[in-house]
Structures are given as structure tokens and as C-alpha cells.
CHARMM-style PDB file with segment names, atoms N, HN, CA, C and O in Angstrom:
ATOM      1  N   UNK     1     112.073 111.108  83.624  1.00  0.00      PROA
ATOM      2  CA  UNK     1     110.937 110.368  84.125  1.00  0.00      PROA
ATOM      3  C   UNK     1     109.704 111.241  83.938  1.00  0.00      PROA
ATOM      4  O   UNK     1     109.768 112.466  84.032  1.00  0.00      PROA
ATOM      5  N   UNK     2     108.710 110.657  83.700  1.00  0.00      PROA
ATOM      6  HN  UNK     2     108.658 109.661  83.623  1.00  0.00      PROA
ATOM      7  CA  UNK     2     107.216 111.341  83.458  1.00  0.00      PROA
ATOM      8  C   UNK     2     106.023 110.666  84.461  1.00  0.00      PROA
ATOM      9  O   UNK     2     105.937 109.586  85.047  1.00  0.00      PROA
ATOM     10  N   UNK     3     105.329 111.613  84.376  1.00  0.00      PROA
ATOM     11  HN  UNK     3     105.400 112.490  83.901  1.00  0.00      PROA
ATOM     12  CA  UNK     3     104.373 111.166  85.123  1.00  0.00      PROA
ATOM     13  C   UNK     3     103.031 111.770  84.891  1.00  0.00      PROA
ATOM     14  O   UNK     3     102.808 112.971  84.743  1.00  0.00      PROA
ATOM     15  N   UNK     4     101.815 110.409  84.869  1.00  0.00      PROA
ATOM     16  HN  UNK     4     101.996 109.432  84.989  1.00  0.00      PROA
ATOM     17  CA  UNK     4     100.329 111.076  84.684  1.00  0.00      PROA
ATOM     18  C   UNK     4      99.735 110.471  85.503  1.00  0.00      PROA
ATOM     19  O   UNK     4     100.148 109.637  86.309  1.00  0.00      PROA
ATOM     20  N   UNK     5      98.391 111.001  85.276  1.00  0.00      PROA
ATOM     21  HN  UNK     5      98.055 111.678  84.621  1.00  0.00      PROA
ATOM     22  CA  UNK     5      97.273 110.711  86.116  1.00  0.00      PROA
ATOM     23  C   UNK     5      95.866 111.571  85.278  1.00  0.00      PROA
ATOM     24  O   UNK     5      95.850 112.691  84.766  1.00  0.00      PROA
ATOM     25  N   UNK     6      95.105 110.853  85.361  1.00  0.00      PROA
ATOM     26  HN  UNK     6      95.118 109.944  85.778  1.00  0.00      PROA
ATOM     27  CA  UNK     6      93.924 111.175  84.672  1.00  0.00      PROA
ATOM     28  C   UNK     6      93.684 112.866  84.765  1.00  0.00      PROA
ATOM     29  O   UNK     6      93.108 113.570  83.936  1.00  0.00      PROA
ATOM     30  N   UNK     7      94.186 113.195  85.783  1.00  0.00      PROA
ATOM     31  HN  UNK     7      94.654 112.624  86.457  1.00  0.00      PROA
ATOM     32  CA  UNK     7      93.708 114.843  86.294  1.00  0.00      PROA
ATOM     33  C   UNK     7      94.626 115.680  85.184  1.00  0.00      PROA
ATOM     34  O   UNK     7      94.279 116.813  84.850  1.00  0.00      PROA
ATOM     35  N   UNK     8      95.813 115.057  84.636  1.00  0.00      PROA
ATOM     36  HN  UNK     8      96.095 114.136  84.907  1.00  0.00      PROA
ATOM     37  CA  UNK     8      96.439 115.988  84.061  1.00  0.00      PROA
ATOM     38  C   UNK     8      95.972 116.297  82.772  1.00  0.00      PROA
ATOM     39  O   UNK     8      95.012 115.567  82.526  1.00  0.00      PROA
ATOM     40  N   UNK     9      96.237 117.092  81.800  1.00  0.00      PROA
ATOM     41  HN  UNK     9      97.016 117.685  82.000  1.00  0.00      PROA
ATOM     42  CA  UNK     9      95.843 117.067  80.501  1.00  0.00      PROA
ATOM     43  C   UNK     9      97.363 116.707  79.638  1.00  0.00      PROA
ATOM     44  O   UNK     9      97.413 116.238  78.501  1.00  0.00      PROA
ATOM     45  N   UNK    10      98.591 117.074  80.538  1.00  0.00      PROA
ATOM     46  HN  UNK    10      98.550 117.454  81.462  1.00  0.00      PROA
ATOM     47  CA  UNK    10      99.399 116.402  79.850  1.00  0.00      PROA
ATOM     48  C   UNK    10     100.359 116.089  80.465  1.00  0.00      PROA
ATOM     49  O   UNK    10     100.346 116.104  81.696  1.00  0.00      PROA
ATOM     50  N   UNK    11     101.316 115.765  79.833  1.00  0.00      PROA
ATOM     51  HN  UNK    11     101.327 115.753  78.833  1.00  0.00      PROA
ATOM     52  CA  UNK    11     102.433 114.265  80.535  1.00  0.00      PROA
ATOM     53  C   UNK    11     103.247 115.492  81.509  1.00  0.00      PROA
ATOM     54  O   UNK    11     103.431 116.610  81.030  1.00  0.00      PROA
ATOM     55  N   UNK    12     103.769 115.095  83.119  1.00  0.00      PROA
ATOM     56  HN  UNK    12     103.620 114.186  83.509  1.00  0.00      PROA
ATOM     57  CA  UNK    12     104.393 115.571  83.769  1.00  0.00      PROA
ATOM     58  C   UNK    12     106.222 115.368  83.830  1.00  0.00      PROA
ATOM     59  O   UNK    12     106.609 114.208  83.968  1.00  0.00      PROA
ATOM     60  N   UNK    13     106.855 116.023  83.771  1.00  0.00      PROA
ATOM     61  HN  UNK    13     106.541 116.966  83.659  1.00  0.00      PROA
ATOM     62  CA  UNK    13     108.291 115.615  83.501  1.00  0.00      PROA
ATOM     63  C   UNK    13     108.784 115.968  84.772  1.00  0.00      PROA
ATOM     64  O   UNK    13     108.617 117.105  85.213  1.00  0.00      PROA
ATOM     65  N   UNK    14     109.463 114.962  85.488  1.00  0.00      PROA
ATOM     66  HN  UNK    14     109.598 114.038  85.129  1.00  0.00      PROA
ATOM     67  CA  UNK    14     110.233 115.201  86.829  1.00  0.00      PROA
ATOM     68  C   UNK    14     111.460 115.964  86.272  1.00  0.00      PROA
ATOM     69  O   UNK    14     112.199 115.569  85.370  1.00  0.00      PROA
ATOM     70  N   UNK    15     111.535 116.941  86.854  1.00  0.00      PROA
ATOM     71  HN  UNK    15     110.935 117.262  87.586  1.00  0.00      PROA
ATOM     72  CA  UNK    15     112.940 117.687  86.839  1.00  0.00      PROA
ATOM     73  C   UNK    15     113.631 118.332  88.462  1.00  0.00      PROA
ATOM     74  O   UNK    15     112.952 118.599  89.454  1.00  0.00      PROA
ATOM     75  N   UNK    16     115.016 118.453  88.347  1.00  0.00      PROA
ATOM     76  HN  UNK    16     115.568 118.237  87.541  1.00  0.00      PROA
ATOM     77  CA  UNK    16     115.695 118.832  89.461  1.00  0.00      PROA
ATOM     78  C   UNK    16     116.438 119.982  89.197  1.00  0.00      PROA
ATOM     79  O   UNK    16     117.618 120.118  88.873  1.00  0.00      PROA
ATOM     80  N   UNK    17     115.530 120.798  89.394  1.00  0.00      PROA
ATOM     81  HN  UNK    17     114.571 120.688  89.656  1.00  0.00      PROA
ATOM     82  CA  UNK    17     116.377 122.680  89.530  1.00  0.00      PROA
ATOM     83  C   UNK    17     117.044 122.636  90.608  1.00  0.00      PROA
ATOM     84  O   UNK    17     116.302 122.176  91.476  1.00  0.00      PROA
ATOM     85  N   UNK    18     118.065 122.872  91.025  1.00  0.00      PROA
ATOM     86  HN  UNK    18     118.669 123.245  90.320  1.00  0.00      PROA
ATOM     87  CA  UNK    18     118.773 123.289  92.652  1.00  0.00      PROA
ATOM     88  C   UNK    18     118.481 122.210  93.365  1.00  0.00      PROA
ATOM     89  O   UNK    18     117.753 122.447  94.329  1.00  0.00      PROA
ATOM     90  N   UNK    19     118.838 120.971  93.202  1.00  0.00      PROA
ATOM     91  HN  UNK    19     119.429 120.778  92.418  1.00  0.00      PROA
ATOM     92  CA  UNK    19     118.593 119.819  93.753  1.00  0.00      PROA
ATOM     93  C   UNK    19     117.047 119.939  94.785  1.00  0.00      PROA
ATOM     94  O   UNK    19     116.877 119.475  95.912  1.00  0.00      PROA
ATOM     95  N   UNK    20     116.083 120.719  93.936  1.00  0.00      PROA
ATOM     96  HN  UNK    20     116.221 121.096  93.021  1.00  0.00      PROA
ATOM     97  CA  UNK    20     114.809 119.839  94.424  1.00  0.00      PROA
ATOM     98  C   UNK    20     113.740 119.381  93.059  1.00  0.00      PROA
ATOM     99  O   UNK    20     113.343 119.888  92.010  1.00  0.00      PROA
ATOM    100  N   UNK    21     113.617 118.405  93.643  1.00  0.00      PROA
ATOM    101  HN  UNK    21     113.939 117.994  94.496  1.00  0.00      PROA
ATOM    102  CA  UNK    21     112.666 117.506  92.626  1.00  0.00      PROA
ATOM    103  C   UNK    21     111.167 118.175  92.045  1.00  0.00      PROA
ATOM    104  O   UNK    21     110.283 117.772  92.801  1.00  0.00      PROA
ATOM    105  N   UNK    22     110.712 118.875  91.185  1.00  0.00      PROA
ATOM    106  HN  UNK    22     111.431 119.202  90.571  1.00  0.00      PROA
ATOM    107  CA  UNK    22     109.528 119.199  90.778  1.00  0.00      PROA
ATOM    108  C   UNK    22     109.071 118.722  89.546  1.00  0.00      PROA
ATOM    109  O   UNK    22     109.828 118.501  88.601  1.00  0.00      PROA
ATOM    110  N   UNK    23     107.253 118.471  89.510  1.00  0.00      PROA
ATOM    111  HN  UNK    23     106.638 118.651  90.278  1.00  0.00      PROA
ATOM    112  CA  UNK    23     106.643 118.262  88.369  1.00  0.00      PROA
ATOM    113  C   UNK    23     106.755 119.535  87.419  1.00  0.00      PROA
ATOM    114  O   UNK    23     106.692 120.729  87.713  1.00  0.00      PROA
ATOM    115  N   UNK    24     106.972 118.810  85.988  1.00  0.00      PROA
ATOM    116  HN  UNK    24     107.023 117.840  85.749  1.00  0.00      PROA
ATOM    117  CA  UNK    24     106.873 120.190  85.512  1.00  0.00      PROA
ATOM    118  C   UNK    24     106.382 119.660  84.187  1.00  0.00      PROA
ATOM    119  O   UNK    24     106.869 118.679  83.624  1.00  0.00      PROA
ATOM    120  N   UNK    25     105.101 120.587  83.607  1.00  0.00      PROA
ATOM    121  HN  UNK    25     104.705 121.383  84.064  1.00  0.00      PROA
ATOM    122  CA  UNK    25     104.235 120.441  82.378  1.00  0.00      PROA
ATOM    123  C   UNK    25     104.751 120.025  80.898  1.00  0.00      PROA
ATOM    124  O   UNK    25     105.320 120.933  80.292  1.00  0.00      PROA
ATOM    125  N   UNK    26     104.649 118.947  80.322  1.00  0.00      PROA
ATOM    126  HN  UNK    26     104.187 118.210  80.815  1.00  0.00      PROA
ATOM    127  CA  UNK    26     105.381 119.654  78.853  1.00  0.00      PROA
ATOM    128  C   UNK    26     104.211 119.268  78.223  1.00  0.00      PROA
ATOM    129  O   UNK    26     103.167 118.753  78.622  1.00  0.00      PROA
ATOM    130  N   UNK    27     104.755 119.750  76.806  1.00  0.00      PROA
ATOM    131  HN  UNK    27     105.604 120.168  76.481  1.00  0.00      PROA
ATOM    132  CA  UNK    27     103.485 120.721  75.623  1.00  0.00      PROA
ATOM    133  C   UNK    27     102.963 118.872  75.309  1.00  0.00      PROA
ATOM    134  O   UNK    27     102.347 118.954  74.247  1.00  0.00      PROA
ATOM    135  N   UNK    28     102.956 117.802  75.622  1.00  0.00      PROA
ATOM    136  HN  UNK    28     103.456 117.736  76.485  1.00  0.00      PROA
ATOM    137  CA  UNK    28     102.431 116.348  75.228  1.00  0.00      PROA
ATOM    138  C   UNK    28     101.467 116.041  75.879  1.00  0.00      PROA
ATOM    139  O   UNK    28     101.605 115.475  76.963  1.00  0.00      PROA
ATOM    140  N   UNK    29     100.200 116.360  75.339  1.00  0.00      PROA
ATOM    141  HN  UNK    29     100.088 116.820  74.458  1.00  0.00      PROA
ATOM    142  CA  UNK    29      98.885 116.724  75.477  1.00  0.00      PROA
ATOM    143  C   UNK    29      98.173 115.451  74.929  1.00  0.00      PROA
ATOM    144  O   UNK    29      98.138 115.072  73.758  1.00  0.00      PROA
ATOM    145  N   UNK    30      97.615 114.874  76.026  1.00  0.00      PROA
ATOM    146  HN  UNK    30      97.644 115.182  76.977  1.00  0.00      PROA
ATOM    147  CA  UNK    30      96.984 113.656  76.412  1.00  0.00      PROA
ATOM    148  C   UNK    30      95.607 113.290  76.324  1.00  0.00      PROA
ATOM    149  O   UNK    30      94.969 113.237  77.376  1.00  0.00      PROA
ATOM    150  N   UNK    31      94.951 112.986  75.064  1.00  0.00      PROA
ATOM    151  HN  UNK    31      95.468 113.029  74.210  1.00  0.00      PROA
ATOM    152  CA  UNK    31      93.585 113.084  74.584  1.00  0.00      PROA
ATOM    153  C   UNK    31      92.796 112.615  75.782  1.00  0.00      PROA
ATOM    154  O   UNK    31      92.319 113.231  76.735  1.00  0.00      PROA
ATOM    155  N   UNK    32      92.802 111.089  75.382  1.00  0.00      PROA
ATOM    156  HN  UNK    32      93.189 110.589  74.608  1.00  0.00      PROA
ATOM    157  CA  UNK    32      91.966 110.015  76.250  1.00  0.00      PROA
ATOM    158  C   UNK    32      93.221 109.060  76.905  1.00  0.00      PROA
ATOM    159  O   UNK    32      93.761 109.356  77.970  1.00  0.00      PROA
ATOM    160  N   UNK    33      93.604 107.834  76.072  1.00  0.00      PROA
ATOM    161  HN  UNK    33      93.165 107.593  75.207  1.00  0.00      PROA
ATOM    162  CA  UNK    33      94.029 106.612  76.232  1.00  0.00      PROA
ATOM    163  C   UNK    33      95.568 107.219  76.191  1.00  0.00      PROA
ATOM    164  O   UNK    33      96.123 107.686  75.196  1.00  0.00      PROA
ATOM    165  N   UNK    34      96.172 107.083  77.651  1.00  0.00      PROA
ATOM    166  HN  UNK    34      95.721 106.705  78.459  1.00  0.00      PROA
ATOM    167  CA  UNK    34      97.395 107.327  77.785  1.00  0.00      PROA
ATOM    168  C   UNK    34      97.999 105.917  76.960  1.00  0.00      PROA
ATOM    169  O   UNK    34      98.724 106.305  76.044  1.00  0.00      PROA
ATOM    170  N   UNK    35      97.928 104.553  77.002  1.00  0.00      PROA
ATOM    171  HN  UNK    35      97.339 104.238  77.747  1.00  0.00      PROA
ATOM    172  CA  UNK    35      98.452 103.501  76.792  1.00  0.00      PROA
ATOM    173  C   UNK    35      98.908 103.721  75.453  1.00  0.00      PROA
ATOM    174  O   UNK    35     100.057 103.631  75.021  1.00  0.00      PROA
ATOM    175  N   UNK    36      97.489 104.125  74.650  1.00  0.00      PROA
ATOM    176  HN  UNK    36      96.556 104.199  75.001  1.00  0.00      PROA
ATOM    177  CA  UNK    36      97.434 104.294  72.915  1.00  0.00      PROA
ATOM    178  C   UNK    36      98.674 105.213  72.384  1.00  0.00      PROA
ATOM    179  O   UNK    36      99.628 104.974  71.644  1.00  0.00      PROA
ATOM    180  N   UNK    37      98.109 106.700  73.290  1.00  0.00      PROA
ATOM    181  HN  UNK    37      97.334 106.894  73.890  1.00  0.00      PROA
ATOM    182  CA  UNK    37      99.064 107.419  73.230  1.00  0.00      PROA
ATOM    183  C   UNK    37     100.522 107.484  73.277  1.00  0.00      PROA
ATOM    184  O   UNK    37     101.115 108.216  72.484  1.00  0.00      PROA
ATOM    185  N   UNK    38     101.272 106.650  74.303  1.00  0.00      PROA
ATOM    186  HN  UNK    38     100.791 106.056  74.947  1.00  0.00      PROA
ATOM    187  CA  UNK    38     102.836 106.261  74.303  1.00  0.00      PROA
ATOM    188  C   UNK    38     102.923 105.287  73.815  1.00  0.00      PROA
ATOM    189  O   UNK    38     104.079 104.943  74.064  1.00  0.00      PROA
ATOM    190  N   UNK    39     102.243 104.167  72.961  1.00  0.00      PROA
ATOM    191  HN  UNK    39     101.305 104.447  72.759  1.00  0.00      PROA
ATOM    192  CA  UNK    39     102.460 103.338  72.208  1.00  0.00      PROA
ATOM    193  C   UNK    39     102.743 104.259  70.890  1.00  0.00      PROA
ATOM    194  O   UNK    39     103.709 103.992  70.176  1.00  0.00      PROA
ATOM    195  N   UNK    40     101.825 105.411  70.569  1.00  0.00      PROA
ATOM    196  HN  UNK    40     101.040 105.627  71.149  1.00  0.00      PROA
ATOM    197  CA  UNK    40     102.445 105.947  69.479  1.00  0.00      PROA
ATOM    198  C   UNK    40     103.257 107.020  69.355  1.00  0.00      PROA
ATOM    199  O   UNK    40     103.438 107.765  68.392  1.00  0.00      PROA
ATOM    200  N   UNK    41     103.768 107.012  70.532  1.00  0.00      PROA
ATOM    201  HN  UNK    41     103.621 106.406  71.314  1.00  0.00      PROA
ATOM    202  CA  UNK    41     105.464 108.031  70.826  1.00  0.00      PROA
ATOM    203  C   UNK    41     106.294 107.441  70.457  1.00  0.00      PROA
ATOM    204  O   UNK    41     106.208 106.214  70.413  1.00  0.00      PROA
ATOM    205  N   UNK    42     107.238 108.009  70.115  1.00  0.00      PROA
ATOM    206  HN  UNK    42     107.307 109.006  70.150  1.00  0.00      PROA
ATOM    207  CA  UNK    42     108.720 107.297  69.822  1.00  0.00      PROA
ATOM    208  C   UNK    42     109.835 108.166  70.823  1.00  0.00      PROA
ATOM    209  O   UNK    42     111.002 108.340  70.473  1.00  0.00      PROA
ATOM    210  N   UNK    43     109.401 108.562  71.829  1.00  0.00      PROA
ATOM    211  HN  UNK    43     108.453 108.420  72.114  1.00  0.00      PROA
ATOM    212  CA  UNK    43     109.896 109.402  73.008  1.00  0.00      PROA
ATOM    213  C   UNK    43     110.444 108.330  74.195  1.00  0.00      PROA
ATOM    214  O   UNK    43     109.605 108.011  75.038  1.00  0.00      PROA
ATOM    215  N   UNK    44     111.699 107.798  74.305  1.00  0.00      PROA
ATOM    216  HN  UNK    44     112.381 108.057  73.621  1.00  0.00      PROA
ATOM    217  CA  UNK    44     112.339 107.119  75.360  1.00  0.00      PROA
ATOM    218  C   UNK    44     111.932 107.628  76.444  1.00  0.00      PROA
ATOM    219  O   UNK    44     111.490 108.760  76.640  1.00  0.00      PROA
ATOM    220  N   UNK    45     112.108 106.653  77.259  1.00  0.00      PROA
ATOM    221  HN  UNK    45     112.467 105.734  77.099  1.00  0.00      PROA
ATOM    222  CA  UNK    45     111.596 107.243  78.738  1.00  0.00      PROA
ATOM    223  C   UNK    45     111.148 106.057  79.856  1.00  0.00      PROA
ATOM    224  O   UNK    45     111.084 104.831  79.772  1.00  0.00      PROA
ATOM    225  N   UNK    46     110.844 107.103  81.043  1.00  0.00      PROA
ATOM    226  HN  UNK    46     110.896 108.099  81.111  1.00  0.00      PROA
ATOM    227  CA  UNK    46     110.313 106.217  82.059  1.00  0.00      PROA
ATOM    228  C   UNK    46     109.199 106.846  82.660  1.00  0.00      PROA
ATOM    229  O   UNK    46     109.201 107.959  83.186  1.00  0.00      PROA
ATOM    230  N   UNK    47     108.014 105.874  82.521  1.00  0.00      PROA
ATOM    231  HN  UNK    47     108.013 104.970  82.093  1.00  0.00      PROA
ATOM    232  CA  UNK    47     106.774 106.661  82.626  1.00  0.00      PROA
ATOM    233  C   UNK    47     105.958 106.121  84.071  1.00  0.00      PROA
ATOM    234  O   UNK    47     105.978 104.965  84.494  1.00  0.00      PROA
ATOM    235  N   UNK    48     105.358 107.107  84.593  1.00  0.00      PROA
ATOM    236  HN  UNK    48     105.342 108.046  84.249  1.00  0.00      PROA
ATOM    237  CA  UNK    48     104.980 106.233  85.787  1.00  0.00      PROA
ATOM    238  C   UNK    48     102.928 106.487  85.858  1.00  0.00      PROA
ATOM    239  O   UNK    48     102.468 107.479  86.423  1.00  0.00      PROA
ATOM    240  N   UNK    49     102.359 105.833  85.452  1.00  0.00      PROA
ATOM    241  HN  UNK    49     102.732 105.027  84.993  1.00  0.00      PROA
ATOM    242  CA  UNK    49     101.062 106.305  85.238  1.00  0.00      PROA
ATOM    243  C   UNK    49     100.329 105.804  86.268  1.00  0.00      PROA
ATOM    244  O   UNK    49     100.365 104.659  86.720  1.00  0.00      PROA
ATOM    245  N   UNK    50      99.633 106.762  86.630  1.00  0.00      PROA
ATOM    246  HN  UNK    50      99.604 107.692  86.263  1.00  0.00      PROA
ATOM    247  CA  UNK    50      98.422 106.549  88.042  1.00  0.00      PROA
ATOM    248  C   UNK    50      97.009 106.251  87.294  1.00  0.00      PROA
ATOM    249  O   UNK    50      96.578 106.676  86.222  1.00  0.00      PROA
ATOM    250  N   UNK    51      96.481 105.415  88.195  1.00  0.00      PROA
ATOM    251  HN  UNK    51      96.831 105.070  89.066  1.00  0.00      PROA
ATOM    252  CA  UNK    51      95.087 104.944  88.103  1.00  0.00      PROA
ATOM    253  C   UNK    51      94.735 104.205  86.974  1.00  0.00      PROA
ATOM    254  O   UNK    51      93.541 103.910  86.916  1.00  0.00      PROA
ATOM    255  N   UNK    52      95.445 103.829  86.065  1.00  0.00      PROA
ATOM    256  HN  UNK    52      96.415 104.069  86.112  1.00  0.00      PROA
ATOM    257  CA  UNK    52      95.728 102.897  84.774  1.00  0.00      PROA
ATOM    258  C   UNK    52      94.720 101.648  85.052  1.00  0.00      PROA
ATOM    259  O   UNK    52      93.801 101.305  84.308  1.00  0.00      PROA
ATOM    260  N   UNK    53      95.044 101.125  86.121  1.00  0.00      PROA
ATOM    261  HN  UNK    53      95.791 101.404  86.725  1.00  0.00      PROA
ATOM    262  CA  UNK    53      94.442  99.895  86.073  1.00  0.00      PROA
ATOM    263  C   UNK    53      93.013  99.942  86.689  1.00  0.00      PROA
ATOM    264  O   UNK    53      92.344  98.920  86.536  1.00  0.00      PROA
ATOM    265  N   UNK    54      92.459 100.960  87.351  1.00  0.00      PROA
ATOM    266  HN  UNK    54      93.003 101.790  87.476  1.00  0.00      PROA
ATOM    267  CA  UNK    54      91.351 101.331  87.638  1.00  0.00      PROA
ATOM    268  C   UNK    54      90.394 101.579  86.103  1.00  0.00      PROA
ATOM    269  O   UNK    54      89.385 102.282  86.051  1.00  0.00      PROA
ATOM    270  N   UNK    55      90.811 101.051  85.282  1.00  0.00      PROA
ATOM    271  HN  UNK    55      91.631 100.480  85.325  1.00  0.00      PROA
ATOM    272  CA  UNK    55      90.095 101.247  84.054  1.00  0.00      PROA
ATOM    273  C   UNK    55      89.204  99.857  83.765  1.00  0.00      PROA
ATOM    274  O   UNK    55      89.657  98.732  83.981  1.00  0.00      PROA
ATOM    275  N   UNK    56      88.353 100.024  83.431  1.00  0.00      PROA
ATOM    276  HN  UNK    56      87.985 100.937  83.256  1.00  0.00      PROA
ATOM    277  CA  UNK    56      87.118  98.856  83.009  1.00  0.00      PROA
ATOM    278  C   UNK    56      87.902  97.876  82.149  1.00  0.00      PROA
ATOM    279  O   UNK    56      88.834  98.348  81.498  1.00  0.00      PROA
ATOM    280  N   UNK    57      87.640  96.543  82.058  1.00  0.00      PROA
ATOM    281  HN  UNK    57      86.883  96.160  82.587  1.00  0.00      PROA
ATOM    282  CA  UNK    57      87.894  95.594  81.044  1.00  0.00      PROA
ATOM    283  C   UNK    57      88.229  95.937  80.340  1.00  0.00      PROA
ATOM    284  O   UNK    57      89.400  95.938  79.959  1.00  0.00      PROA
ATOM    285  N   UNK    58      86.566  96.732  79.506  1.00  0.00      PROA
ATOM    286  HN  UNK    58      85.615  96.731  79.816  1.00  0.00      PROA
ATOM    287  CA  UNK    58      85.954  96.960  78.302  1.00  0.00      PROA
ATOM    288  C   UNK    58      86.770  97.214  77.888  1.00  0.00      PROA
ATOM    289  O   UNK    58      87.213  96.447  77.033  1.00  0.00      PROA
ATOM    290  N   UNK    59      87.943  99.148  78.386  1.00  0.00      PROA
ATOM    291  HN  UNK    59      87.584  99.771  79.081  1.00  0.00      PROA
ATOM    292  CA  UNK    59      88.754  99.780  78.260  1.00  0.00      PROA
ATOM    293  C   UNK    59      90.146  98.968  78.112  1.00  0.00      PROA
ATOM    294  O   UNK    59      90.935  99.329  77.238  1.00  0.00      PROA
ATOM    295  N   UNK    60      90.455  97.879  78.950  1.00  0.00      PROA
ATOM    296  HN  UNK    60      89.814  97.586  79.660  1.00  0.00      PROA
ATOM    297  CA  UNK    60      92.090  97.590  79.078  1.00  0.00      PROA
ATOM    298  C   UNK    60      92.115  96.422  77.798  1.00  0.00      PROA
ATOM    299  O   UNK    60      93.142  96.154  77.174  1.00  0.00      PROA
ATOM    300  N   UNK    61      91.056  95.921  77.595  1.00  0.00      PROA
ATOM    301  HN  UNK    61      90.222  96.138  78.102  1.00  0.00      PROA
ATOM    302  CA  UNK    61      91.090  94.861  76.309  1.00  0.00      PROA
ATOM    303  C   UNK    61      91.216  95.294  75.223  1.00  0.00      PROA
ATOM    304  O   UNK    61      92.041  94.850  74.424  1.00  0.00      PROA
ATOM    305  N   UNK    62      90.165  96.554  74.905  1.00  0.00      PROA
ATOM    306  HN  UNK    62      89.495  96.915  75.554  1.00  0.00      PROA
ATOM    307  CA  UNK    62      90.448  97.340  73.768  1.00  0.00      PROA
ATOM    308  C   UNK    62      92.090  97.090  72.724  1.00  0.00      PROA
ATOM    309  O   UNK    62      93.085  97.727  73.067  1.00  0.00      PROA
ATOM    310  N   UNK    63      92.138  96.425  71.879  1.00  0.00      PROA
ATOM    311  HN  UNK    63      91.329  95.907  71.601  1.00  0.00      PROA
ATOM    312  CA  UNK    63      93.124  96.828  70.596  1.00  0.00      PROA
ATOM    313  C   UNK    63      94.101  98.056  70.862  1.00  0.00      PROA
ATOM    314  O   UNK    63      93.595  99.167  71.020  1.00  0.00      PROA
ATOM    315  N   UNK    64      95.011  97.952  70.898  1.00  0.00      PROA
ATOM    316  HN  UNK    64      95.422  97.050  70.770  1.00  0.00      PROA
ATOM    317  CA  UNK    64      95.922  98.898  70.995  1.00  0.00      PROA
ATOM    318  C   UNK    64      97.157  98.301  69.768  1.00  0.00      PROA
ATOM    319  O   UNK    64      97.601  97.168  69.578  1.00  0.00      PROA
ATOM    320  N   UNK    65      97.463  99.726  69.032  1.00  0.00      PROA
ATOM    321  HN  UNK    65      97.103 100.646  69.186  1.00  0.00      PROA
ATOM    322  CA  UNK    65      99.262  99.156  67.926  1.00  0.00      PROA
ATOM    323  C   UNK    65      99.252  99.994  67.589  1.00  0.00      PROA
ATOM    324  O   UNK    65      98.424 100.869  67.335  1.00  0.00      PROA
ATOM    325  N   UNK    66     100.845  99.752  67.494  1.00  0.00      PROA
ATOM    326  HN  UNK    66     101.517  99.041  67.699  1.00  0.00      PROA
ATOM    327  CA  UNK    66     101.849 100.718  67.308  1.00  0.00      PROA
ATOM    328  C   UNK    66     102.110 100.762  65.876  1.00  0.00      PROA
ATOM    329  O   UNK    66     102.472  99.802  65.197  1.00  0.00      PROA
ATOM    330  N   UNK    67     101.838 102.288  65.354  1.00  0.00      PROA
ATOM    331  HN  UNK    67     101.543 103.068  65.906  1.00  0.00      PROA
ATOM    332  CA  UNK    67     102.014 102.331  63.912  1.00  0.00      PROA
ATOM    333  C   UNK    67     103.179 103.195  63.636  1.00  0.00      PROA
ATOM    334  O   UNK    67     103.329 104.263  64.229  1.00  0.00      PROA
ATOM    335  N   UNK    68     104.251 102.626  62.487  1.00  0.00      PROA
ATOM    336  HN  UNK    68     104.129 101.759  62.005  1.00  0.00      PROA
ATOM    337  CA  UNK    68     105.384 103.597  62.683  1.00  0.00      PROA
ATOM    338  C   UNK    68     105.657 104.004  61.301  1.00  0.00      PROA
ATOM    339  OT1 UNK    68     106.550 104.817  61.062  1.00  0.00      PROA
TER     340      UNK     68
END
């Protein structure tokens, strides 16, 4: 499972060392447009993104595709 939020610069990976749950950094470094961005991952997963919808129209209408 992953997790962002505008504050991060890149995607957070839930992991469980010694059965406790921590965020932990990986090297998937997050320009602007998280949406754009995991549309053009090919990285399975479960992503949980904060403040997404707090984004303007302008922003959520914007064109987004997946090029493979």
C-alpha cells in the first residue's frame, strides 16, 4: 500500500518491521500530477492519495492517458 499527499515529494510505502506499521520513502519521485503520474506506472498496487479532490476543476478535467 502507498500513500501521498501533496507535502510529500514522493510516494510513501506502508511497511511492517516487527509488527509495527510505518511510512517509509521510496526513490518514486512525484513531479506535480500524482493522477498523471500513476496512470503512467505500470507498478500494481494500492494507493491511498490525500487532498486529490481539493484540486480545482481546471486541474481534475485536465486530459489525462496512459501511454504504454
Amino acid at each position: 500500500m502507498y500513500v501521498w499527499n501533496p507535502g510529500y515529494s514522493t510516494l510513501q510505502q506502508l511497511v511492517a518491521p516487527q509488527e509495527q506499521i510505518i511510512l517509509q520513502s521510496t526513490t518514486q519521485t512525484v513531479e506535480q500530477d500524482i493522477l498523471q503520474f500513476l496512470l503512467e506506472q505500470s507498478k500494481p498496487g494500492i494507493y491511498l492519495l490525500e487532498e486529490v479532490l481539493h484540486s480545482t476543476v481546471a486541474e481534475m478535467s485536465r486530459p489525462r492517458c496512459y501511454n504504454s
